[in-house]
PDB file of N, CA, C and O in Angstrom:
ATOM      1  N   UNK A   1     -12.941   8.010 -10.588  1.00  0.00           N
ATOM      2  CA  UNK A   1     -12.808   8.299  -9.176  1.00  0.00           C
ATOM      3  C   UNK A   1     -11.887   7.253  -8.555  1.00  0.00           C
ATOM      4  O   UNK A   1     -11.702   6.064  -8.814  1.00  0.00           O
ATOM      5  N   UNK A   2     -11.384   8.063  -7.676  1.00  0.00           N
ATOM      6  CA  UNK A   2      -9.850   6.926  -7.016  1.00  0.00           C
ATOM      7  C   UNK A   2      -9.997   7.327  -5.592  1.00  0.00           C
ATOM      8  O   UNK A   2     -10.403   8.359  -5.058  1.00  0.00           O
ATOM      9  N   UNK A   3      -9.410   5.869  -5.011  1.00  0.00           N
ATOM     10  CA  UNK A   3     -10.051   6.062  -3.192  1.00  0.00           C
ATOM     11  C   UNK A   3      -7.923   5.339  -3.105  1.00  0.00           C
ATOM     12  O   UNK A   3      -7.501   4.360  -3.720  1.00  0.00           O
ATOM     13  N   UNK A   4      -7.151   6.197  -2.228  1.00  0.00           N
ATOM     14  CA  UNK A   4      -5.765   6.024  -1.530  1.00  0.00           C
ATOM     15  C   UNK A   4      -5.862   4.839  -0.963  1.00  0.00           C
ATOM     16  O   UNK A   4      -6.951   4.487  -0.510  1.00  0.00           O
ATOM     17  N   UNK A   5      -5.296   4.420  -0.924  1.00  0.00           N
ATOM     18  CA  UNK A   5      -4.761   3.249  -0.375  1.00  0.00           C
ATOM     19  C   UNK A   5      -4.202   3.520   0.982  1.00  0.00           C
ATOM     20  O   UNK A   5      -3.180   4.183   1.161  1.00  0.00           O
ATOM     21  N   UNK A   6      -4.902   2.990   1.913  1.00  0.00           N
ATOM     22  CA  UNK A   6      -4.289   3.613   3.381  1.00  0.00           C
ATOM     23  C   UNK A   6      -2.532   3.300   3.727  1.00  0.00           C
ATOM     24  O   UNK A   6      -1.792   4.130   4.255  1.00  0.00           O
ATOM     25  N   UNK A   7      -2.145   2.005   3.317  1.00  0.00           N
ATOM     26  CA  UNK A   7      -0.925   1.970   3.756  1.00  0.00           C
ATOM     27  C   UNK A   7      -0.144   2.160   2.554  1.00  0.00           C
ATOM     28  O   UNK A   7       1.036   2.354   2.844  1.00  0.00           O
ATOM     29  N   UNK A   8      -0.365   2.176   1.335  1.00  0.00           N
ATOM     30  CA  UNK A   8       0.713   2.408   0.245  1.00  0.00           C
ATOM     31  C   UNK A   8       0.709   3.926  -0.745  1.00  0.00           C
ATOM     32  O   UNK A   8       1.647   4.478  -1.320  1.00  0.00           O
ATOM     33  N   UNK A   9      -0.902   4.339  -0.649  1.00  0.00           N
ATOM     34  CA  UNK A   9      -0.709   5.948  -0.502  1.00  0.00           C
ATOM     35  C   UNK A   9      -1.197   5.062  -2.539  1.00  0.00           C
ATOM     36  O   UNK A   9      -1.396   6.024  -3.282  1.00  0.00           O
ATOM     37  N   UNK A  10      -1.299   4.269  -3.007  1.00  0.00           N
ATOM     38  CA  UNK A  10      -1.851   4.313  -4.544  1.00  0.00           C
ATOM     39  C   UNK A  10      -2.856   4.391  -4.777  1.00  0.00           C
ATOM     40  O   UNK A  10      -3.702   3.715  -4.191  1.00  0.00           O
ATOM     41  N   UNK A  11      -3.098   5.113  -5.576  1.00  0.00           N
ATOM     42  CA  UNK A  11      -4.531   5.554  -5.772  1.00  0.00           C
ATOM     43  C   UNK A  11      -4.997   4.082  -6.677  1.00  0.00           C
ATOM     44  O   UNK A  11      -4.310   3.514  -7.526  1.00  0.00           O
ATOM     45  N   UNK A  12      -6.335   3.703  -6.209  1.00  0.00           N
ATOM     46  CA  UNK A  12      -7.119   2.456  -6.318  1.00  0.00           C
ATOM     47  C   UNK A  12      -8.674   3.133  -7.272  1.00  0.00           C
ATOM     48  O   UNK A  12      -9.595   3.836  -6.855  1.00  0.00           O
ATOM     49  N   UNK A  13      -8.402   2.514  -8.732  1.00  0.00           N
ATOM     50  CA  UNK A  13      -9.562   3.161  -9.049  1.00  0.00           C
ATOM     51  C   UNK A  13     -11.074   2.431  -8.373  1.00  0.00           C
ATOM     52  O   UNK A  13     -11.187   1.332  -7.831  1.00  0.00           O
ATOM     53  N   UNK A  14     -11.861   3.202  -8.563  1.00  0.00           N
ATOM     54  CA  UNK A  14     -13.200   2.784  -7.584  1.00  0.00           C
ATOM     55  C   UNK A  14     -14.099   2.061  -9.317  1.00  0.00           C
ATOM     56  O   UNK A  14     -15.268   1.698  -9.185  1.00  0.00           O
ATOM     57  N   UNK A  15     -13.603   1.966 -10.399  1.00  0.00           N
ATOM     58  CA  UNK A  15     -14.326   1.728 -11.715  1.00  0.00           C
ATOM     59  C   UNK A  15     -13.449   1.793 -12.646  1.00  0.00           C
ATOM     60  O   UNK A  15     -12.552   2.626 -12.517  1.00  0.00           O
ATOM     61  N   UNK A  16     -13.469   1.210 -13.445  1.00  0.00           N
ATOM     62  CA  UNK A  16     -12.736   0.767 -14.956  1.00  0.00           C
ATOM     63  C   UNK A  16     -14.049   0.371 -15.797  1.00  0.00           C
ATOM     64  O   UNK A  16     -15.096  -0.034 -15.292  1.00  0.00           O
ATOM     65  N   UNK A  17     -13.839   0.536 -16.990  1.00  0.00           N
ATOM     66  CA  UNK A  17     -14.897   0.394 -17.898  1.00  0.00           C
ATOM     67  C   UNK A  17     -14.346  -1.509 -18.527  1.00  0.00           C
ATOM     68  O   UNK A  17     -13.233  -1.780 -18.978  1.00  0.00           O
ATOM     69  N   UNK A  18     -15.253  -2.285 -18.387  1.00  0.00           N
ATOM     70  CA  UNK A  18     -15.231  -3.361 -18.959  1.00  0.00           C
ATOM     71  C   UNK A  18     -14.805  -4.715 -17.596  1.00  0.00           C
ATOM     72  O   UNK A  18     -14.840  -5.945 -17.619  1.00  0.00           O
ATOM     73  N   UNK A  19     -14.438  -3.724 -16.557  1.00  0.00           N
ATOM     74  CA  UNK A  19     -13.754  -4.436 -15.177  1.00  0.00           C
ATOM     75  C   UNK A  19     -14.534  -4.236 -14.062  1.00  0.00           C
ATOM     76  O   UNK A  19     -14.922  -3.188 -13.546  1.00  0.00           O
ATOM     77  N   UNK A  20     -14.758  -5.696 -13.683  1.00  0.00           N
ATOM     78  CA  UNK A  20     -15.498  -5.786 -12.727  1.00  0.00           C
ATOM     79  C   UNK A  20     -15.166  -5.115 -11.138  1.00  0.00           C
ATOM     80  O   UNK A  20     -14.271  -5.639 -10.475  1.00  0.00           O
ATOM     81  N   UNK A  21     -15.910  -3.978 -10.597  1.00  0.00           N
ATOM     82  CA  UNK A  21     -15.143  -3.392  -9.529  1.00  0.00           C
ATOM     83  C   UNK A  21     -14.888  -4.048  -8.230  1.00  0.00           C
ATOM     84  O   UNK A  21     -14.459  -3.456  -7.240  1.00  0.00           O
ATOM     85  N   UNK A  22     -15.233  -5.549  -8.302  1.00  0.00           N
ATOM     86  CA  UNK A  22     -15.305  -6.286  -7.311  1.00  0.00           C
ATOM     87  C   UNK A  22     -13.549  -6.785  -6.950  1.00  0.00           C
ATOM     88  O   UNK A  22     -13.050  -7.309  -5.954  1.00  0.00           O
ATOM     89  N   UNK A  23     -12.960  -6.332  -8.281  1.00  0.00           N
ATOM     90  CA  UNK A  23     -11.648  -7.093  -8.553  1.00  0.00           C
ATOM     91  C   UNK A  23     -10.692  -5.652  -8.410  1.00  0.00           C
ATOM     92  O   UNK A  23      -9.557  -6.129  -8.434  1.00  0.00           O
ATOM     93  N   UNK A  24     -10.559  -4.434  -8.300  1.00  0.00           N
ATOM     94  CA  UNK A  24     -10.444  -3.056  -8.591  1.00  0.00           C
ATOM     95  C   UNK A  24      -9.277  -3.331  -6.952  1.00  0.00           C
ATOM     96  O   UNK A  24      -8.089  -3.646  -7.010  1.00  0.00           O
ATOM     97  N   UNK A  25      -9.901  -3.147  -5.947  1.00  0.00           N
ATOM     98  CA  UNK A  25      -8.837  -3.029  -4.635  1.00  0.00           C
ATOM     99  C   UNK A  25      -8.757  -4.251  -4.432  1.00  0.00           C
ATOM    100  O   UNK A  25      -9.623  -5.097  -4.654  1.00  0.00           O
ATOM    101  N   UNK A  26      -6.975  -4.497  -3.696  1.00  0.00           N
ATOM    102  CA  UNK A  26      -6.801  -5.640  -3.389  1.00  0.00           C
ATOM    103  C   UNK A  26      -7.520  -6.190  -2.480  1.00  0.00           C
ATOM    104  O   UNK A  26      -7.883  -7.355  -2.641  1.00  0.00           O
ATOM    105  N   UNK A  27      -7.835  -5.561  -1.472  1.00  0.00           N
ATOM    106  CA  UNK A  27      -8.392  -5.740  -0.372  1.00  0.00           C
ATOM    107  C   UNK A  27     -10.036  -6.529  -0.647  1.00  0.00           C
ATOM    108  O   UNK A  27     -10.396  -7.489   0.034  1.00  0.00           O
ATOM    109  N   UNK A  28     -10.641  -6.099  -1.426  1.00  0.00           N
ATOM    110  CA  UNK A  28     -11.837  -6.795  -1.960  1.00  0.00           C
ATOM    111  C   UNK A  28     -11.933  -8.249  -2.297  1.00  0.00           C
ATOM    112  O   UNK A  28     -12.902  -9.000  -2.182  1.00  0.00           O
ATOM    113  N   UNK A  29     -10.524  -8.530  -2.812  1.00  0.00           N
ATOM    114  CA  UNK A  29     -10.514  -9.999  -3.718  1.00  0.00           C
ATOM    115  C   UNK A  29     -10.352 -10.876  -2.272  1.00  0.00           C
ATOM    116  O   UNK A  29     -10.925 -11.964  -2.225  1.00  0.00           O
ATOM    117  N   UNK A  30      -9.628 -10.443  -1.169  1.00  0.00           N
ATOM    118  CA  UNK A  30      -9.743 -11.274   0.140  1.00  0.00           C
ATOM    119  C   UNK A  30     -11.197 -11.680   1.618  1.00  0.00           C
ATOM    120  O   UNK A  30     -12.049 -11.117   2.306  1.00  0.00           O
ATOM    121  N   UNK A  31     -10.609 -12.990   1.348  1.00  0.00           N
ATOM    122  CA  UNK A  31     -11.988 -13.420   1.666  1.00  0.00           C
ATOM    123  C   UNK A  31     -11.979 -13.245   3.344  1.00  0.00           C
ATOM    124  O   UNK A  31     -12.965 -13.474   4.045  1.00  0.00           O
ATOM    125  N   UNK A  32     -10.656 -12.790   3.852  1.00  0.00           N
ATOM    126  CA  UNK A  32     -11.004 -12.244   5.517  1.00  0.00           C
ATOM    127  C   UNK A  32     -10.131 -11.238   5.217  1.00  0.00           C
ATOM    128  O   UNK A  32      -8.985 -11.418   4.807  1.00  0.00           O
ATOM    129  N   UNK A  33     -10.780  -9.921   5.463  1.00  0.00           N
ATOM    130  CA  UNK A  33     -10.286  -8.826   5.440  1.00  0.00           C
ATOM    131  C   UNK A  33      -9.228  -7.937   6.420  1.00  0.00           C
ATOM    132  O   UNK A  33      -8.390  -7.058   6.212  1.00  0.00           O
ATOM    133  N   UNK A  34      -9.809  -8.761   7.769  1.00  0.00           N
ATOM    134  CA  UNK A  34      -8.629  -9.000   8.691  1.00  0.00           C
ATOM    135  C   UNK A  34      -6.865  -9.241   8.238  1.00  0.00           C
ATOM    136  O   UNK A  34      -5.982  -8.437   8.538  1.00  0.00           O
ATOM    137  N   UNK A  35      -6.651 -10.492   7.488  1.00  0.00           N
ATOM    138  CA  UNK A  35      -5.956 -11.021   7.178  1.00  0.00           C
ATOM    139  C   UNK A  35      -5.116  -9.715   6.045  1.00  0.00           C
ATOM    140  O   UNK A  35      -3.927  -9.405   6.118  1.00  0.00           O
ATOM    141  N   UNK A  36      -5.927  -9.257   5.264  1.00  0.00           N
ATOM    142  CA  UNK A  36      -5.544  -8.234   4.087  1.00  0.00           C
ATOM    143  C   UNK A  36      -4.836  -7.450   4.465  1.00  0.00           C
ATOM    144  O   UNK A  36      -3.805  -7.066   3.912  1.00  0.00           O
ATOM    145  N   UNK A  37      -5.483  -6.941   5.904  1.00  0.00           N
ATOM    146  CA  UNK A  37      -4.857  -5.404   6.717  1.00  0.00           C
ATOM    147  C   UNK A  37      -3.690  -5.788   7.191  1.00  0.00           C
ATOM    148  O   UNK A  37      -2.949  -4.829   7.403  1.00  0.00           O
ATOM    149  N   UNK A  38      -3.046  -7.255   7.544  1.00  0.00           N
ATOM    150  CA  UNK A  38      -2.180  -7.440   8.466  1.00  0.00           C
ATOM    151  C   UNK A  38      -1.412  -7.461   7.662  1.00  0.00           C
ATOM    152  O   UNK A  38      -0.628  -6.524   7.815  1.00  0.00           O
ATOM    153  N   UNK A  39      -1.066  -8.387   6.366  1.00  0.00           N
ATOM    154  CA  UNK A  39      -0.755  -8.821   5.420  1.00  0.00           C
ATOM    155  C   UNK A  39       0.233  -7.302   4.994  1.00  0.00           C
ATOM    156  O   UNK A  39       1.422  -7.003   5.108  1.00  0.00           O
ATOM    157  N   UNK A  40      -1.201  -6.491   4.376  1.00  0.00           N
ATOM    158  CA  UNK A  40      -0.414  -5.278   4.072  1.00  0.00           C
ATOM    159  C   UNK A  40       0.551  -4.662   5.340  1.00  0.00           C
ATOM    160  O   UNK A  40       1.614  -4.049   5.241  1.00  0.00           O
ATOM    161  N   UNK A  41       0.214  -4.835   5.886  1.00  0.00           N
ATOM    162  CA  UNK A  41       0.938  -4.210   6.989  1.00  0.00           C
ATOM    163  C   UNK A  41       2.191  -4.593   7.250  1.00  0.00           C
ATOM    164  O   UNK A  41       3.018  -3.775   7.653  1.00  0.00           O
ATOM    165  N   UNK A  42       2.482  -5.852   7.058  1.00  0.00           N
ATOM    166  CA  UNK A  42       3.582  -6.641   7.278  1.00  0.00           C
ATOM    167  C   UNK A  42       4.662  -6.263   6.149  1.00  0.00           C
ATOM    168  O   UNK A  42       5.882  -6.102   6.127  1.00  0.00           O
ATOM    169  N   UNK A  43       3.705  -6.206   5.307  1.00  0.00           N
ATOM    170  CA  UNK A  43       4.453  -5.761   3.470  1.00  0.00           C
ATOM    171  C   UNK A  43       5.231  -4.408   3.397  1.00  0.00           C
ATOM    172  O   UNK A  43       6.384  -4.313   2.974  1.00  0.00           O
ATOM    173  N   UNK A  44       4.485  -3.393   3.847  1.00  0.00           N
ATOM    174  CA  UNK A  44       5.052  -1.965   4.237  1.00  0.00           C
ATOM    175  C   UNK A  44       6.151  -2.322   5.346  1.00  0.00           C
ATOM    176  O   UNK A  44       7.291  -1.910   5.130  1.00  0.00           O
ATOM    177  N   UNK A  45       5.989  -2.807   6.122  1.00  0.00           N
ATOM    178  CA  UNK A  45       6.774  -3.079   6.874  1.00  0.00           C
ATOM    179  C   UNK A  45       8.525  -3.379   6.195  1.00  0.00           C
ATOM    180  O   UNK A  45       9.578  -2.742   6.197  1.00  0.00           O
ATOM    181  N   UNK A  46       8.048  -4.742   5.656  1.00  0.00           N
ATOM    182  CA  UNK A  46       9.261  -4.997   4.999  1.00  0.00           C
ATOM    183  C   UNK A  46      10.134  -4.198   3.859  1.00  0.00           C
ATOM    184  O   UNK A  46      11.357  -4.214   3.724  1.00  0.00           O
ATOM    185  N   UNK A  47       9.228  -3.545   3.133  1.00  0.00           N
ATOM    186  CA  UNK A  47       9.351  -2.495   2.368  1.00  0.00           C
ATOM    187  C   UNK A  47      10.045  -1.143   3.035  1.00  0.00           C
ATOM    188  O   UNK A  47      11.029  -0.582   2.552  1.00  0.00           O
ATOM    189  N   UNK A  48       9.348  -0.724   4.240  1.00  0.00           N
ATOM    190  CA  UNK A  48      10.654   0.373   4.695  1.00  0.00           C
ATOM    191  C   UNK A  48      11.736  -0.236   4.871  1.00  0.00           C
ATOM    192  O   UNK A  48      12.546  -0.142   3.949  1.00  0.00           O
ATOM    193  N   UNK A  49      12.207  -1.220   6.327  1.00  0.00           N
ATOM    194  CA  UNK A  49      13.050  -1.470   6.553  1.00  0.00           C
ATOM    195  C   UNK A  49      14.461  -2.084   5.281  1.00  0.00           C
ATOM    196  O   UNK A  49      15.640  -2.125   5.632  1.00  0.00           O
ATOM    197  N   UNK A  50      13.987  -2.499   3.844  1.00  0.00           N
ATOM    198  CA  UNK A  50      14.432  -2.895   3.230  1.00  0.00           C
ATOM    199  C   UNK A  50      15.291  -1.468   2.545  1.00  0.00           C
ATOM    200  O   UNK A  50      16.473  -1.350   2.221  1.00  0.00           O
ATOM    201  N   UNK A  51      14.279  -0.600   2.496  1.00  0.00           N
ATOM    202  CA  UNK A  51      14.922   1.105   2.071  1.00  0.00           C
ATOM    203  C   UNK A  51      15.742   1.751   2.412  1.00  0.00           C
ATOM    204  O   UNK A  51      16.233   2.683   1.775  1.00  0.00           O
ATOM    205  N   UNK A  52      16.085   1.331   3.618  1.00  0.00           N
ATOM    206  CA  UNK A  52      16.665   2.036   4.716  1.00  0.00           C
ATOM    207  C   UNK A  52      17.648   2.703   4.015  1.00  0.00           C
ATOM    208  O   UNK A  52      17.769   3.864   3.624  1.00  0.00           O
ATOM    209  N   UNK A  53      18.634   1.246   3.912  1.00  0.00           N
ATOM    210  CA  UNK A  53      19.701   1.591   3.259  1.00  0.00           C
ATOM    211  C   UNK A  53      19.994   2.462   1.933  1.00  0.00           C
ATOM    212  O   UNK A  53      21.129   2.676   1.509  1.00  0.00           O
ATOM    213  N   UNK A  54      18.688   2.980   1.283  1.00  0.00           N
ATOM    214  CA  UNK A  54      18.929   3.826   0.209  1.00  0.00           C
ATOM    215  C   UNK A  54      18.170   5.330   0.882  1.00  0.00           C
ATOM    216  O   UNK A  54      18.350   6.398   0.299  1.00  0.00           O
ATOM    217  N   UNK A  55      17.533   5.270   1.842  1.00  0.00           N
ATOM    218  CA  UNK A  55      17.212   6.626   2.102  1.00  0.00           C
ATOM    219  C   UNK A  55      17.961   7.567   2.086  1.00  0.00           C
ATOM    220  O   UNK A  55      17.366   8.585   1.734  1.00  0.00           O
ATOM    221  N   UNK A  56      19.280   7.761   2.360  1.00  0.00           N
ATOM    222  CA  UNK A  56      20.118   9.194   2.422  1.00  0.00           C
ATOM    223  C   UNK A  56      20.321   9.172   1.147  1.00  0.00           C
ATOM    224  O   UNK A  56      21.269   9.949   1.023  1.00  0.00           O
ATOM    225  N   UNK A  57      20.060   8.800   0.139  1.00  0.00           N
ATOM    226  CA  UNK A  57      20.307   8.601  -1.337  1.00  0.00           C
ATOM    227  C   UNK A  57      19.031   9.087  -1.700  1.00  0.00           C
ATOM    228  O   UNK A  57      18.868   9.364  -2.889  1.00  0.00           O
ATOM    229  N   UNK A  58      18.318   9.206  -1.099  1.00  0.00           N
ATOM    230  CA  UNK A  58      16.857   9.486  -1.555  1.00  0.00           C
ATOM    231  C   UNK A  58      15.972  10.894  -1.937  1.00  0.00           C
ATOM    232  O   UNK A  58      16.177  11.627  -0.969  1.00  0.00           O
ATOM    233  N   UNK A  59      15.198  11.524  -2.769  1.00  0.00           N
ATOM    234  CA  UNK A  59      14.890  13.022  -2.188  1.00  0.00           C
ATOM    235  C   UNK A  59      13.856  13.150  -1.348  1.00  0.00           C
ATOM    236  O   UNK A  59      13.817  12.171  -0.602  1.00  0.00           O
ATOM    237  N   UNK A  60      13.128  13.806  -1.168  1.00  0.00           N
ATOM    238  CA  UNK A  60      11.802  14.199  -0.189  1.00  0.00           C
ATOM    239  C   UNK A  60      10.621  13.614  -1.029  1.00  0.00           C
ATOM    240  O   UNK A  60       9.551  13.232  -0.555  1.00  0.00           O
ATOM    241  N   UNK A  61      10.954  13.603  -2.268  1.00  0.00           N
ATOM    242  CA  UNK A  61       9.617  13.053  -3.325  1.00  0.00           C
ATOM    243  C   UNK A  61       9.384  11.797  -2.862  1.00  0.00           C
ATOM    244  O   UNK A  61       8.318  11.474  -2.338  1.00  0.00           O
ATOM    245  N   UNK A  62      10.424  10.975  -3.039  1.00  0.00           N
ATOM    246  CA  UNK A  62      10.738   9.907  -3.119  1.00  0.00           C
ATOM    247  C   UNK A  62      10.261   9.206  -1.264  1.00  0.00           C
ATOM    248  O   UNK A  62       9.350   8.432  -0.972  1.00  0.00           O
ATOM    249  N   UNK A  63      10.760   9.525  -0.824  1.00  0.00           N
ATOM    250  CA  UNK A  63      10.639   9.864   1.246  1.00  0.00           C
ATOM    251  C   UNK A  63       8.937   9.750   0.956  1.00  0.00           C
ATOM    252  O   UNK A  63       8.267   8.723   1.060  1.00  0.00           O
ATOM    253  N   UNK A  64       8.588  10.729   0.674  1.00  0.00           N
ATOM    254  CA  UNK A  64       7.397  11.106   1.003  1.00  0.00           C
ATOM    255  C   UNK A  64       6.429   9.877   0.238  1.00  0.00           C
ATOM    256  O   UNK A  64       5.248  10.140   0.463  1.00  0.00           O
ATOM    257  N   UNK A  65       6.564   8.712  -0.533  1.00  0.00           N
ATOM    258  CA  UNK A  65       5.735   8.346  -1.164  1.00  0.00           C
ATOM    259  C   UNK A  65       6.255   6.568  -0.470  1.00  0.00           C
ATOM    260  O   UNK A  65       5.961   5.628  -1.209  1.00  0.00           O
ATOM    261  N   UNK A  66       6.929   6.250   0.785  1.00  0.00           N
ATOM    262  CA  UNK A  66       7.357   5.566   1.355  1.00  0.00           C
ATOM    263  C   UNK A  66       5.601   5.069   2.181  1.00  0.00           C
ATOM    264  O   UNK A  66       4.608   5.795   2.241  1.00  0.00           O
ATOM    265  N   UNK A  67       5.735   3.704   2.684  1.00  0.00           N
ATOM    266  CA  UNK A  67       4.428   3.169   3.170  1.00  0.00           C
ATOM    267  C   UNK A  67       4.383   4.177   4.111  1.00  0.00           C
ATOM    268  O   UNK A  67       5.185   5.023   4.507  1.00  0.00           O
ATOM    269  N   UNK A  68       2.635   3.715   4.507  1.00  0.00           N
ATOM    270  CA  UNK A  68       2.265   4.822   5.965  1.00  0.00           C
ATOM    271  C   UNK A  68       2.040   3.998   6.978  1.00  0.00           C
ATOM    272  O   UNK A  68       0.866   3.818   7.302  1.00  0.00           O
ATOM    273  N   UNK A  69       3.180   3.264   7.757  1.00  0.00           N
ATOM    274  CA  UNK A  69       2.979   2.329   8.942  1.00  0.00           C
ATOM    275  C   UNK A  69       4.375   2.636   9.760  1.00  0.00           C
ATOM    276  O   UNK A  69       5.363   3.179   9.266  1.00  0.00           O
ATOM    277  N   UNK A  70       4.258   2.220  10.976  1.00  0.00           N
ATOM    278  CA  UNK A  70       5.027   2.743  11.899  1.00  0.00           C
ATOM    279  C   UNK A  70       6.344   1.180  11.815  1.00  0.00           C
ATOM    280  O   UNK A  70       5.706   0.130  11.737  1.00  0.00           O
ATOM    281  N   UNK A  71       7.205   1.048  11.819  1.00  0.00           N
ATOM    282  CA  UNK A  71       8.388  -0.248  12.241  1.00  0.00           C
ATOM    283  C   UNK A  71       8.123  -0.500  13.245  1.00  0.00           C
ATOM    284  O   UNK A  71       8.012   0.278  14.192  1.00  0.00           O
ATOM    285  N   UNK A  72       7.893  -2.211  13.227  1.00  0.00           N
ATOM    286  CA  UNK A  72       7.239  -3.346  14.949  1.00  0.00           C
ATOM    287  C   UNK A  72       9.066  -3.414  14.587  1.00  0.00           C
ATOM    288  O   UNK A  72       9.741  -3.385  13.558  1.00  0.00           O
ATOM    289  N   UNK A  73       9.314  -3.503  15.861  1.00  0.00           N
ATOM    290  CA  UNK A  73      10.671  -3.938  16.408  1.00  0.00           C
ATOM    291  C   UNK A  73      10.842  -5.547  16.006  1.00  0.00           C
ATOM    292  O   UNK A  73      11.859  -6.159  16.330  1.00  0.00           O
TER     293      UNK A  73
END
C-alpha cells in the first residue's frame, strides 16, 4: 500500500518488509513537521522554476508529473 506524496505526486510506500515504517516517508524522519512542509515546499518550488526553461520541450506526461505548488514571487 502507497499513500502520494502531496507536493511531489511519489508514491511513498506505507511498509517494506525488513524496513522500519518509521523511516518509509520523508516527512516522518523530521523532528518538526512544520519545517518538512515548508522545506518541501520551497524544493518544488525551486524545481519548477528551474524547468521552466525545458517545458516547451516537454510532453503532457512529463508536465503532468511536475510538483503540486503554486510559484511565491
Amino acid at each position: 500500500e502507497y499513500i502520494s506524496h502531496p507536493v511531489f505526486g511519489v508514491a511513498v510506500p506505507q511498509s517494506c518488509p525488513n524496513i522500519p515504517s518509521n523511516i518509509l516517508n520523508p516527512k516522518d524522519t523530521w523532528d518538526d513537521k512544520d519545517m518538512y512542509d515548508k522545506k518541501a515546499f520551497e524544493l518544488a518550488q525551486l524545481f519548477i522554476k528551474n524547468f521552466e526553461k525545458y517545458a516547451d520541450k516537454a510532453n503532457a506526461e512529463i508536465l503532468a508529473a511536475a510538483p503540486k505548488v503554486a510559484i511565491n514571487a
